[in-house]
LODOGU-606351 format. One record per atom (N, C-alpha, C, O): x, y, z; residue in three letters. Coordinates in pm, whole numbers, padded with zeros to 5 digits, always signed. Layout:
XYZala...
***
This chain:
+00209+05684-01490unk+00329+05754-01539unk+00450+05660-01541unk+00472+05585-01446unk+00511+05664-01625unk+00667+05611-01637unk+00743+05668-01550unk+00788+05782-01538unk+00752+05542-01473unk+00903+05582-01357unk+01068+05503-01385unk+01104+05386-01391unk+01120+05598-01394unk+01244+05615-01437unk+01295+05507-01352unk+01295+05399-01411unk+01337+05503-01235unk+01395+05437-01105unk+01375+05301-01156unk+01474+05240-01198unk+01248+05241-01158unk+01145+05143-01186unk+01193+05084-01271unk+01191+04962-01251unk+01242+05119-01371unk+01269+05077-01524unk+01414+05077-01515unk+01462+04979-01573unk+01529+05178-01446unk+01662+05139-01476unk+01708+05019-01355unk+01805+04945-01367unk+01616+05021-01238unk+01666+04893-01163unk+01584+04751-01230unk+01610+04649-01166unk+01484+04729-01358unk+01496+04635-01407unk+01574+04625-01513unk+01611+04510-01540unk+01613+04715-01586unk+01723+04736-01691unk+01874+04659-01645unk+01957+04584-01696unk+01855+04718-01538unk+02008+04698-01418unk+01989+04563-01403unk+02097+04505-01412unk+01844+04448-01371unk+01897+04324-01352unk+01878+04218-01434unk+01895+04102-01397unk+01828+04264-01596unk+01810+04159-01673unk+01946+04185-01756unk+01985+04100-01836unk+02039+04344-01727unk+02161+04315-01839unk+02262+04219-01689unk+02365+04167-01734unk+02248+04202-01570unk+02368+04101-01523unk+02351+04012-01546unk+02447+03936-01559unk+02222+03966-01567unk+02210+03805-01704unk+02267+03754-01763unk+02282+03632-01767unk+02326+03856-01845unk+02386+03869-01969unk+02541+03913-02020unk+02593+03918-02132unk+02598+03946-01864unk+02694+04017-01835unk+02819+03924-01896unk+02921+03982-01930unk+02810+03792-01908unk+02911+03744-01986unk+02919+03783-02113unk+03020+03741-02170unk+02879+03821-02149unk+02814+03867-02357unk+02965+03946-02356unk+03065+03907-02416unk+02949+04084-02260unk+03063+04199-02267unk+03169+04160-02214unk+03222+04248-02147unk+03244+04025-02215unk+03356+03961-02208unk+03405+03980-02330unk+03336+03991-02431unk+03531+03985-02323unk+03625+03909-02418unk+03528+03992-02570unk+03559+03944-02679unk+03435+04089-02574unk+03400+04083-02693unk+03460+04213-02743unk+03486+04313-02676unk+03480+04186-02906unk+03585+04218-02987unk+03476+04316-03126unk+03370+04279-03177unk+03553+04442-03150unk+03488+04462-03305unk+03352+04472-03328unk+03259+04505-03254unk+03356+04449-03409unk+03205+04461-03496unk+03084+04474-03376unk+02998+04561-03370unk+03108+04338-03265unk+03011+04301-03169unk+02991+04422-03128unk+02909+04493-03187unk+03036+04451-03059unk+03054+04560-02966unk+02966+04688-03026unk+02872+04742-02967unk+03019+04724-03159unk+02917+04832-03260unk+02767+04773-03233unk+02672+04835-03184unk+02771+04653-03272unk+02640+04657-03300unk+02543+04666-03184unk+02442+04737-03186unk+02581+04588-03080unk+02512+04568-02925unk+02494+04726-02926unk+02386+04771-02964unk+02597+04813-02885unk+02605+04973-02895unk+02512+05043-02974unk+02440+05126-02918unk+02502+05019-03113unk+02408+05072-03197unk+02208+05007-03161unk+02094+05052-03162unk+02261+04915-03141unk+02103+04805-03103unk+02042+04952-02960unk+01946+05029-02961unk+02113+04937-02898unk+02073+04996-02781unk+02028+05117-02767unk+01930+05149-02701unk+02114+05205-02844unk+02084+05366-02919unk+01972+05390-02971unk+01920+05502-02975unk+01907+05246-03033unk+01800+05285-03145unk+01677+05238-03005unk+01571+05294-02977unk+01724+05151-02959unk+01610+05076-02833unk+01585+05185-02757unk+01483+05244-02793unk+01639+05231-02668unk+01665+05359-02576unk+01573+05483-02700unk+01462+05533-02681unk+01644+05499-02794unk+01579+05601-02864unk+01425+05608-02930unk+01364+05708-02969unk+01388+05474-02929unk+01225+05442-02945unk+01146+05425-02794unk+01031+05463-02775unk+01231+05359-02688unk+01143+05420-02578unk+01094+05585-02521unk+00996+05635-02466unk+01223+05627-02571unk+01185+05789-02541unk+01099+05828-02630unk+01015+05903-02581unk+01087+05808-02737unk+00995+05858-02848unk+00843+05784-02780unk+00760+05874-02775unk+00787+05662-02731unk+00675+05622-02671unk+00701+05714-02554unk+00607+05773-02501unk+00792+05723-02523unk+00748+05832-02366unk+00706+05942-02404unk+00610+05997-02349unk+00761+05986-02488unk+00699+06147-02559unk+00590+06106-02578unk+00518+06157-02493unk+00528+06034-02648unk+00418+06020-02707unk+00302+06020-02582unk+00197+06085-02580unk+00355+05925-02479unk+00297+05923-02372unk+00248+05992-02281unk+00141+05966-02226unk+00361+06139-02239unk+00346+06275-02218unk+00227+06350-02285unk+00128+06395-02227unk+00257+06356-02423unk+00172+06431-02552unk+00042+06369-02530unk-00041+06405-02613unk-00018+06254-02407unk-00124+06173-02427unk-00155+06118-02590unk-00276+06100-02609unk-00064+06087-02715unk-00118+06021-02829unk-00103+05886-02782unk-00086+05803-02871unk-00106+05850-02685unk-00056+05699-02653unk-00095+05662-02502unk-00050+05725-02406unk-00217+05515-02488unk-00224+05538-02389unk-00098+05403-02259unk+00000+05337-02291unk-00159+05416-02139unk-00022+05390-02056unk-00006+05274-02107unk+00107+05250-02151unk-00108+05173-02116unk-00092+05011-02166unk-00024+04994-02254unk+00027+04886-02282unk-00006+05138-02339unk+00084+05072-02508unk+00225+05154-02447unk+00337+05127-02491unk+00209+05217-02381unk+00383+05280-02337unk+00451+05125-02283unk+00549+05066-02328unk+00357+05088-02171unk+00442+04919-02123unk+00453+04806-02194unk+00537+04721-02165unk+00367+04792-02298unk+00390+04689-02394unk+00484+04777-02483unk+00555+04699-02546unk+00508+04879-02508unk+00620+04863-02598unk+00767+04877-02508unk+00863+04866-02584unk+00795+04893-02408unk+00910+04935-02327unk+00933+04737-02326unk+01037+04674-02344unk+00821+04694-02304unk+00824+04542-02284unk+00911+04425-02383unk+00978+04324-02368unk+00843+04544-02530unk+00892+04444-02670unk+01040+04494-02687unk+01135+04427-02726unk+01041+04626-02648unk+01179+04669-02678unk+01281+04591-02588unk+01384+04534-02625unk+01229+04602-02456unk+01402+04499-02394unk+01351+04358-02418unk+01431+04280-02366unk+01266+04305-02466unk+01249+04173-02570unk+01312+04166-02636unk+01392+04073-02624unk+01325+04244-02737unk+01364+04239-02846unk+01534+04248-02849unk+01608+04177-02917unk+01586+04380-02736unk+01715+04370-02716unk+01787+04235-02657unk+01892+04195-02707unk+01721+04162-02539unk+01825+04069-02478unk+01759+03964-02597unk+01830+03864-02594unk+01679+03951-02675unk+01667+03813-02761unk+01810+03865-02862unk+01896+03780-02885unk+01821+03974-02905unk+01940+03971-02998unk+02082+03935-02889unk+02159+03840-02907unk+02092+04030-02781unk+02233+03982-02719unk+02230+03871-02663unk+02340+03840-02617unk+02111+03763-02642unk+02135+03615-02624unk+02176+03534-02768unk+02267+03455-02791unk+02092+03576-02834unk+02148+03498-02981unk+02322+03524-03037unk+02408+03449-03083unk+02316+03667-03004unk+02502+03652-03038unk+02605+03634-02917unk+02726+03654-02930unk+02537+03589-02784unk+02655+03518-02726unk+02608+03379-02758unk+02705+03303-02748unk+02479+03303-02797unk+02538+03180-02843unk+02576+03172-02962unk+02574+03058-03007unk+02621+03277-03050unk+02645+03269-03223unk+02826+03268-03129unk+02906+03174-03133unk+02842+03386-03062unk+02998+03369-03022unk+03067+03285-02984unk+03184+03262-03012unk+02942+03194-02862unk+03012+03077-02794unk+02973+02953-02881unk+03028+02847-02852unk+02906+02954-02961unk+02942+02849-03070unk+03076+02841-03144unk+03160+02752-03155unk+03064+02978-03196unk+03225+03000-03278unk+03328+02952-03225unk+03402+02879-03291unk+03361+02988-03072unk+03426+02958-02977unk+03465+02783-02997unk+03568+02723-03026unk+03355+02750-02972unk+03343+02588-02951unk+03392+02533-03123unk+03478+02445-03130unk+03359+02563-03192unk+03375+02538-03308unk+03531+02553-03326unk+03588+02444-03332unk+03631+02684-03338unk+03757+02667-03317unk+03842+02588-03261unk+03940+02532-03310unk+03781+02584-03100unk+03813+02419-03042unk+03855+02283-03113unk+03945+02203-03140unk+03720+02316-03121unk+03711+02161-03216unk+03783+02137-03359unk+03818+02035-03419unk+03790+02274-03389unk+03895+02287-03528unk+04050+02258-03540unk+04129+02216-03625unk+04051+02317-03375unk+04221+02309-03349unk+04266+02214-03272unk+04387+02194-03272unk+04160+02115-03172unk+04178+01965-03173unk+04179+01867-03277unk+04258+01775-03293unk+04086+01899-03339unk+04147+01801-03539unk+04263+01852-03561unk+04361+01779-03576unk+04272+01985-03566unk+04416+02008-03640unk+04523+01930-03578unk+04595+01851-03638unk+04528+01971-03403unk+04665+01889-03339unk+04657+01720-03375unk+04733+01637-03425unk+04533+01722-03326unk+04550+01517-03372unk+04622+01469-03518unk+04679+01366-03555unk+04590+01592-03578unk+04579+01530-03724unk+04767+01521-03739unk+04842+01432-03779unk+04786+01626-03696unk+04951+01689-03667unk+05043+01586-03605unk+05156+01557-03646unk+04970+01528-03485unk+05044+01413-03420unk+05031+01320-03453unk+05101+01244-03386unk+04955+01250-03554unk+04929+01114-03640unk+05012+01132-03748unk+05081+01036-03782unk+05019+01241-03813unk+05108+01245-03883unk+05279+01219-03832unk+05343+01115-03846unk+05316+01323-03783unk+05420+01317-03686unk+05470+01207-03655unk+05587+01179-03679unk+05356+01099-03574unk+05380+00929-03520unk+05409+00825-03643unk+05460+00713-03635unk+05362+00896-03759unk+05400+00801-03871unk+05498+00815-03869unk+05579+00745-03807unk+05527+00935-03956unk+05663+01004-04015unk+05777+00967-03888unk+05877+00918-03939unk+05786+00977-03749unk+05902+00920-03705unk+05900+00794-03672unk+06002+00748-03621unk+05805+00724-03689unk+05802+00576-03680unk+05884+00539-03786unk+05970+00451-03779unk+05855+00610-03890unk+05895+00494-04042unk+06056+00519-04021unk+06144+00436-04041unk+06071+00642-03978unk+06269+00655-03925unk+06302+00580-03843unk+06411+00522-03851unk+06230+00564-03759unk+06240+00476-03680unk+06286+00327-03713unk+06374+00263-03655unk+06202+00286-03828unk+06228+00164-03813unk+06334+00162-03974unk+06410+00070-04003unk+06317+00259-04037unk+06437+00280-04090unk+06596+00247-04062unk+06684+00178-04115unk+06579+00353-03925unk+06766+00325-03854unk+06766+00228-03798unk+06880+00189-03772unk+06675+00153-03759unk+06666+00062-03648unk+06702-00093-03794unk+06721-00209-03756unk+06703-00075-03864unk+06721-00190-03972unk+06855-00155-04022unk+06937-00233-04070unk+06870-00006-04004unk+07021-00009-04054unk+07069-00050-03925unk+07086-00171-03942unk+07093-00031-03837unk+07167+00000-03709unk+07174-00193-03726unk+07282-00251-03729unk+07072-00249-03734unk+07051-00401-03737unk+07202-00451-03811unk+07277-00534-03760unk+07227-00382-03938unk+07265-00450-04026unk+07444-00396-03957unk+07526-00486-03941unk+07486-00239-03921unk+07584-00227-03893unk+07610-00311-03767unk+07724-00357-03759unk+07521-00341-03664unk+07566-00408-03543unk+07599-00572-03572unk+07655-00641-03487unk+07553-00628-03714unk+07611-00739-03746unk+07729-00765-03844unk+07750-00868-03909unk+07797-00658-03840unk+07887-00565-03946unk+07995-00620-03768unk+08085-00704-03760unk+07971-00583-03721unk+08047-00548-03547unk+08061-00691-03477unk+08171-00744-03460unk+07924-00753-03435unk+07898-00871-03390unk+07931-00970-03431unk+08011-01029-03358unk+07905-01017-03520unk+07921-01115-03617unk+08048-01146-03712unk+08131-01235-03694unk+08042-01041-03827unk+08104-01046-03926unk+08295-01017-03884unk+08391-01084-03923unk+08295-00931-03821unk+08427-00880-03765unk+08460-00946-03653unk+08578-00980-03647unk+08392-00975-03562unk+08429-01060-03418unk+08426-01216-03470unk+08499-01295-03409unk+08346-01264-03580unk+08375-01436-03610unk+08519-01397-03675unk+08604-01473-03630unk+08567-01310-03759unk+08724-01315-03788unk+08815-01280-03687unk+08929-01316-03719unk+08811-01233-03595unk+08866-01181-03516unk+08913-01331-03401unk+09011-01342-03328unk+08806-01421-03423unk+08801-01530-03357unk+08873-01655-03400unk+08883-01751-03322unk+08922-01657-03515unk+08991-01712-03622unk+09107-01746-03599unk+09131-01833-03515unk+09212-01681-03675unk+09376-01670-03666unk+09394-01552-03661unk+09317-01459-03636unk+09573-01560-03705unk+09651-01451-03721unk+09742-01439-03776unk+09835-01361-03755unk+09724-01543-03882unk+09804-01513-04048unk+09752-01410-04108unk+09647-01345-04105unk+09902-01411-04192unk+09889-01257-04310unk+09753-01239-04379unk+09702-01130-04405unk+09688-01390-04414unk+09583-01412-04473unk+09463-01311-04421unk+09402-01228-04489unk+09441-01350-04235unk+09374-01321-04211unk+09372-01160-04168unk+09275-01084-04168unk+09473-01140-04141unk+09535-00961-04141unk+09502-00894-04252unk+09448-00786-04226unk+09517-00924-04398unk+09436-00889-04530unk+09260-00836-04521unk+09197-00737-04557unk+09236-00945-04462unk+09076-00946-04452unk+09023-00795-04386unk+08947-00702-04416unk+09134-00843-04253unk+09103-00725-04178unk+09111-00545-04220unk+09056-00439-04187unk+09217-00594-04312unk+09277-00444-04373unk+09134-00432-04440unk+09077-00331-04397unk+09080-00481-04504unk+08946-00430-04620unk+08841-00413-04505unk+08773-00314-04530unk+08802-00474-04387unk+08726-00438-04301unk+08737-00291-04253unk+08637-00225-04225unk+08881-00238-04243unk+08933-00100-04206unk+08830+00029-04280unk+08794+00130-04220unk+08797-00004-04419unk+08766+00038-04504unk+08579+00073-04485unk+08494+00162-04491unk+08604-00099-04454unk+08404-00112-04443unk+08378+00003-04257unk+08297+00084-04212unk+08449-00035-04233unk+08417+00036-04069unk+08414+00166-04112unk+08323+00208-04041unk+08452+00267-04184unk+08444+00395-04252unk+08364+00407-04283unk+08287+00480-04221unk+08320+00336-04414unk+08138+00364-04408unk+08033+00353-04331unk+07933+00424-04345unk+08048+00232-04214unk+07933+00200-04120unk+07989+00333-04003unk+07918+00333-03902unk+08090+00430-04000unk+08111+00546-03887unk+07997+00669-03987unk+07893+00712-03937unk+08039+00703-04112unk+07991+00786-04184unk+07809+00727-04192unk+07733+00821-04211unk+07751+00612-04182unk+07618+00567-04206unk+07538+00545-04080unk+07420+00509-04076unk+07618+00570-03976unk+07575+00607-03797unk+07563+00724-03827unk+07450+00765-03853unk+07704+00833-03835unk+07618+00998-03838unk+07511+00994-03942unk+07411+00973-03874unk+07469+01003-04075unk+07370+00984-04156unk+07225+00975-04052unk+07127+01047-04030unk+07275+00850-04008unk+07118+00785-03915unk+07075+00872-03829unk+06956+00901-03813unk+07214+00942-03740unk+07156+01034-03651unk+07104+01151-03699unk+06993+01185-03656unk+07181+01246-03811unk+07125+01382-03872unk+06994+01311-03954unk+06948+01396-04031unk+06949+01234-03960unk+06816+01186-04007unk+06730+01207-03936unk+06624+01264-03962unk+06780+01146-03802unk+06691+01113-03732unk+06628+01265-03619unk+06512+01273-03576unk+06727+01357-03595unk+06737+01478-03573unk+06627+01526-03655unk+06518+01517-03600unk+06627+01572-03767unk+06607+01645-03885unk+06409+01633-03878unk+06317+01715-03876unk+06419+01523-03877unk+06265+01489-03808unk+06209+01496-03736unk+06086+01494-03743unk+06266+01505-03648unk+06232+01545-03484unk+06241+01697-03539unk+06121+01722-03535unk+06279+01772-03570unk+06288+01908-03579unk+06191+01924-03664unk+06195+02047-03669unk+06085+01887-03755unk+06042+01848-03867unk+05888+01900-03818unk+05806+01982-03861unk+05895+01816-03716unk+05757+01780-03578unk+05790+01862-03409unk+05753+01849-03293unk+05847+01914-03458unk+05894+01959-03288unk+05802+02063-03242unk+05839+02081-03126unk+05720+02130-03260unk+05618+02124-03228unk+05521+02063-03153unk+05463+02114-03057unk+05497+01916-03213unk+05442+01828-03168unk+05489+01734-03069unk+05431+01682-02974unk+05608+01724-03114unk+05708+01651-02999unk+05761+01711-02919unk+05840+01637-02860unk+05761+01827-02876unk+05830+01886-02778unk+05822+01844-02583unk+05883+01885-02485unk+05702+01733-02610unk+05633+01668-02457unk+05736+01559-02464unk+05728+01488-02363unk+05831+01520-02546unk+05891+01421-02530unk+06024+01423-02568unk+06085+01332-02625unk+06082+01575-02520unk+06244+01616-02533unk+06329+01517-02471unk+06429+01465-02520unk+06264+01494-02333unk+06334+01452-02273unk+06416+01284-02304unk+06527+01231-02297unk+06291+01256-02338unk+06330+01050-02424unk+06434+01087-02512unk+06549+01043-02511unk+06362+01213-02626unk+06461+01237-02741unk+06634+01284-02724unk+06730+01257-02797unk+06626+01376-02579unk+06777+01416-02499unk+06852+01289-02517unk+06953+01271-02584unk+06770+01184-02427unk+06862+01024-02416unk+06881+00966-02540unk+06998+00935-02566unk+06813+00948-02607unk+06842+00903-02762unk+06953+01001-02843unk+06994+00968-02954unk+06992+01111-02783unk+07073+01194-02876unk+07253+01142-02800unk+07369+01132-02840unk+07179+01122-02677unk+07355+01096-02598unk+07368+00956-02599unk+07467+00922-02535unk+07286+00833-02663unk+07293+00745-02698unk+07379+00733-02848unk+07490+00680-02858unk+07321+00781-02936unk+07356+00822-03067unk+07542+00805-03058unk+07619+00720-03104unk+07564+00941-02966unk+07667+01034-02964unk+07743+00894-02888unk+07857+00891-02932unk+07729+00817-02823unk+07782+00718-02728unk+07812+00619-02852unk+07911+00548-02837unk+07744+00605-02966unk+07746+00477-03027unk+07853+00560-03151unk+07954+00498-03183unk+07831+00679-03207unk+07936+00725-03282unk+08043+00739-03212unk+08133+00764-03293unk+08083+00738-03112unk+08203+00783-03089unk+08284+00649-03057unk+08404+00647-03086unk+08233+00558-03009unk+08286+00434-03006unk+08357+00388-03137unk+08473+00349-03153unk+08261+00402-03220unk+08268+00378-03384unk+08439+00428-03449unk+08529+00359-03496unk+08428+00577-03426unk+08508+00616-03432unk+08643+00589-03392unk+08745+00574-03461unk+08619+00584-03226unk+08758+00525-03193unk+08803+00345-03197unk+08903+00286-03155unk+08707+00308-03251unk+08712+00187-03306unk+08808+00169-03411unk+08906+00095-03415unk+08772+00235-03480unk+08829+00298-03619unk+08982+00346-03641unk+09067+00290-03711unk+08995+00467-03561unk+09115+00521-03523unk+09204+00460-03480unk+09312+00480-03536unk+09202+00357-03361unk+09277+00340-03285unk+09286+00151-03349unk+09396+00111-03385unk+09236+00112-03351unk+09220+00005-03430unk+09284-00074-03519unk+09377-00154-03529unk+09145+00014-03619unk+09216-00029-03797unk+09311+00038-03822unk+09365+00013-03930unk+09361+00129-03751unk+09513+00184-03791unk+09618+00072-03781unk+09686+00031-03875unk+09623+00023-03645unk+09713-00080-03590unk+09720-00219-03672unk+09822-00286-03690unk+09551-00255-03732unk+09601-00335-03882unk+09618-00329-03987unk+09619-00435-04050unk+09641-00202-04058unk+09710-00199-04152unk+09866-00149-04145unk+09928-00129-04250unk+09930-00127-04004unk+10069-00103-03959unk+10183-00226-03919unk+10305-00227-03929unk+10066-00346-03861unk+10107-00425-03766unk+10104-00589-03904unk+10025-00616-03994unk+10200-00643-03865unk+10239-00789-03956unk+10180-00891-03910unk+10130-00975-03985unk+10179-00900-03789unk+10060-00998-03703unk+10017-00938-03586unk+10065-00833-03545unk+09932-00997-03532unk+09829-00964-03419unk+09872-01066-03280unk+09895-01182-03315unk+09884-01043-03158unk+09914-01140-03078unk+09753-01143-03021unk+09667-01057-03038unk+09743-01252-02959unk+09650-01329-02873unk+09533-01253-02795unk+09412-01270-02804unk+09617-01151-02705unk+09584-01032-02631unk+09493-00927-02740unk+09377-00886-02732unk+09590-00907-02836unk+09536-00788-02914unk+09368-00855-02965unk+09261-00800-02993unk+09400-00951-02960unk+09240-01031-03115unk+09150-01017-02999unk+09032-00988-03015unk+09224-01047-02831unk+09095-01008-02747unk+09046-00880-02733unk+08929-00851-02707unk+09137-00804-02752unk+09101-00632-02723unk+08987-00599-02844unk+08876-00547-02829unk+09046-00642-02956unk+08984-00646-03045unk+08797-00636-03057unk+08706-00556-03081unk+08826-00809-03013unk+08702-00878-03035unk+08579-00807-02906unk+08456-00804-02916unk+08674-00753-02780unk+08575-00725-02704unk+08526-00603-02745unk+08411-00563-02727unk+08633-00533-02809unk+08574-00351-02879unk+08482-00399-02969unk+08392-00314-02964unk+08451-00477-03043unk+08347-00500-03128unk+08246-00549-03055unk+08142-00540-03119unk+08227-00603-02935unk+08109-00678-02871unk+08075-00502-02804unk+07966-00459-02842unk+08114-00454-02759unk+08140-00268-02682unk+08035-00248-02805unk+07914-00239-02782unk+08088-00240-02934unk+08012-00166-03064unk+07905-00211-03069unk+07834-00111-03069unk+07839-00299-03073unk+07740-00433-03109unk+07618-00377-02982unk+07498-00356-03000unk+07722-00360-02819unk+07605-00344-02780unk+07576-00210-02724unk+07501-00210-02626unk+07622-00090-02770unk+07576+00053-02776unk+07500+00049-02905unk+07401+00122-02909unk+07529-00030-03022unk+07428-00005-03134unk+07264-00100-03066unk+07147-00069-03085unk+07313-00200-02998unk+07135-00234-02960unk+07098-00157-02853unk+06978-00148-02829unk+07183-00098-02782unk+07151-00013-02684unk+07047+00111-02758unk+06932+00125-02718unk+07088+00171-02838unk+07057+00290-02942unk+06926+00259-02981unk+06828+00332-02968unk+06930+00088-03055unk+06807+00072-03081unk+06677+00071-03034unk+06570+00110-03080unk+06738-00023-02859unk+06626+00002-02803unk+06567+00142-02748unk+06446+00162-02738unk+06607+00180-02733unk+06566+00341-02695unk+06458+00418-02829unk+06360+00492-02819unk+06505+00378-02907unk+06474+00446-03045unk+06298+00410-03040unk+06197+00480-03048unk+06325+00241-03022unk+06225+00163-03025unk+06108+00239-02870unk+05991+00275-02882unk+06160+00240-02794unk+06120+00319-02682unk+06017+00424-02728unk+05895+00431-02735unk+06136+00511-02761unk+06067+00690-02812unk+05941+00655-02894unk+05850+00737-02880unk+05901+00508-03012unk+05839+00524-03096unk+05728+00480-03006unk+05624+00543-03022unk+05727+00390-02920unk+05601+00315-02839unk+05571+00462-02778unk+05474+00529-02814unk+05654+00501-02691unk+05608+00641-02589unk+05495+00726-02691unk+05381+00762-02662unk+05577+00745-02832unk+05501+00824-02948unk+05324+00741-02955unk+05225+00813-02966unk+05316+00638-02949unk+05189+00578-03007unk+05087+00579-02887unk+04966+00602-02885unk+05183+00542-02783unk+05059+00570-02684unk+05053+00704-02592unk+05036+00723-02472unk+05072+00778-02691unk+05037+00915-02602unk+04949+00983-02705unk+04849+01051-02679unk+05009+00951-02850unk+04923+00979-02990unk+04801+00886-02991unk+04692+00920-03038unk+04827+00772-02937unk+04669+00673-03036unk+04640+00626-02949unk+04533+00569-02970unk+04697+00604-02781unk+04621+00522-02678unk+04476+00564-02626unk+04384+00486-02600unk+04475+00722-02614unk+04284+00755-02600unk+04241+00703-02684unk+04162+00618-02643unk+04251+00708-02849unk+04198+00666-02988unk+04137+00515-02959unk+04023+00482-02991unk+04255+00411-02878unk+04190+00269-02867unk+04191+00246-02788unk+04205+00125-02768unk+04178+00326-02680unk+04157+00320-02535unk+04304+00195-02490unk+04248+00086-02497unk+04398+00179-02465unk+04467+00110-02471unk+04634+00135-02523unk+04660+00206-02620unk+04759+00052-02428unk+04881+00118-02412unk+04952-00013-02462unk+04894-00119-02440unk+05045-00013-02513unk+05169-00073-02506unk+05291-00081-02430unk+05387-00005-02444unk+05280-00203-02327unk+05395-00204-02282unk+05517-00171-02290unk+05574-00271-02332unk+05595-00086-02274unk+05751-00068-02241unk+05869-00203-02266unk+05989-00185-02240unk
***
């Protein structure tokens, strides 16, 4: 005879087998496991009837109670590995995706990178060089002239610093997403920025006002001068290096697993 007891305490220990399956499962699954079971359950009772009715003898009641929870845990093993494949598969979908995201990203602010970093080159020899070798000079009308048209050029290199920075912003916001592990480098690079425009500015202001007001320059002043431009010269390499910084930090956090291998600081 079919004993009930018998059959739900093996029922009871081949579904904790399986007991991860009814995790996390969603929809459709759920119907079908549900429906699978209704029809399983509902063909063993029909062999038990049969079994009762004697049309069936005991050997075919246990071979079929046998094929039936066969047949059930072979389907709920196959769709937790159809699930935990899927699973694994998304993984792996949304690790390509991020890599793909942060290679991109490492380009795209590299090439700004070396973008501002060539302008910044060219304004810090605008500062260094070009304005501090006149500055080093005299202090004839001649050379007071010069300076007045420099007044002019320092306006564009204040207006082509902000440019560099809302560029350089704009991209970072672009990717921020992706960059968000590296606010903190990007924080210092923003109060760098803000350190090198504002110099600029009062470079500017306080400055080139005084040569296009003033008839000559004394001795003192060409030093004040010349040292505010060496001040400019080196918050703009200051800026740079940092910039240069953020882009190495970018490559080896993006591509150093890729080649097993870092770039020095």
């Amino acid at each position: 005879m079919f004993n009930y007891n018998a059959f739900k305490s093996e029922y009871k220990k081949l579904l904790k087998k399986n007991t991860v399956f009814f995790k996390n499962i969603k929809g459709g699954t759920t119907v079908v496991v549900l429906f699978t079971f209704i029809i399983i359950f509902s063909l063993a009772g029909l062999v038990y009837y049969l079994l009762i009715k004697k049309l069936v003898p005991m050997e075919f009641f246990y071979m079929s109670i046998v094929a039936l929870l066969g047949w059930f845990f072979a389907l709920t093993t196959s769709l937790i590995y159809t699930k935990q494949n899927r699973e694994i598969n998304l993984i792996i979908q949304n690790n390509e995706i991020k890599k793909r995201l942060e290679i991109e990203a490492f380009k795209e602010v590299n090439k700004i990178i070396e973008e501002i970093n060539l302008a910044l080159a060219e304004i810090g020899t605008y500062y260094g060089h070009n304005l501090t070798k006149e500055l080093s000079s005299n202090e004839n009308t001649l050379f007071l002239d010069k300076l007045r048209n420099y007044a002019q050029i320092n306006k564009q290199m204040q207006d082509k610093l902000l440019i560099l920075w809302i560029k350089f912003k704009l991209k970072i916001r672009a990717y921020e997403i992706v960059l968000t592990q590296f606010n903190d480098l990007k924080n210092k690079i923003d109060l760098k920025f803000k350190k090198s425009v504002r110099i600029t500015i009062e470079f500017g202001n306080n400055y080139t006002q005084r040569i296009k007001t003033q008839n000559s320059l004394t001795s003192n002043e060409l030093l004040e001068f010349k040292n505010k431009c060496i001040k400019v010269d080196k918050s703009l390499s200051s800026l740079g290096k940092g910039l240069t910084g953020y882009g190495i930090e970018l490559q080896n956090k993006i591509l150093g697993e890729i080649f097993n291998s870092k770039i020095p600081n």
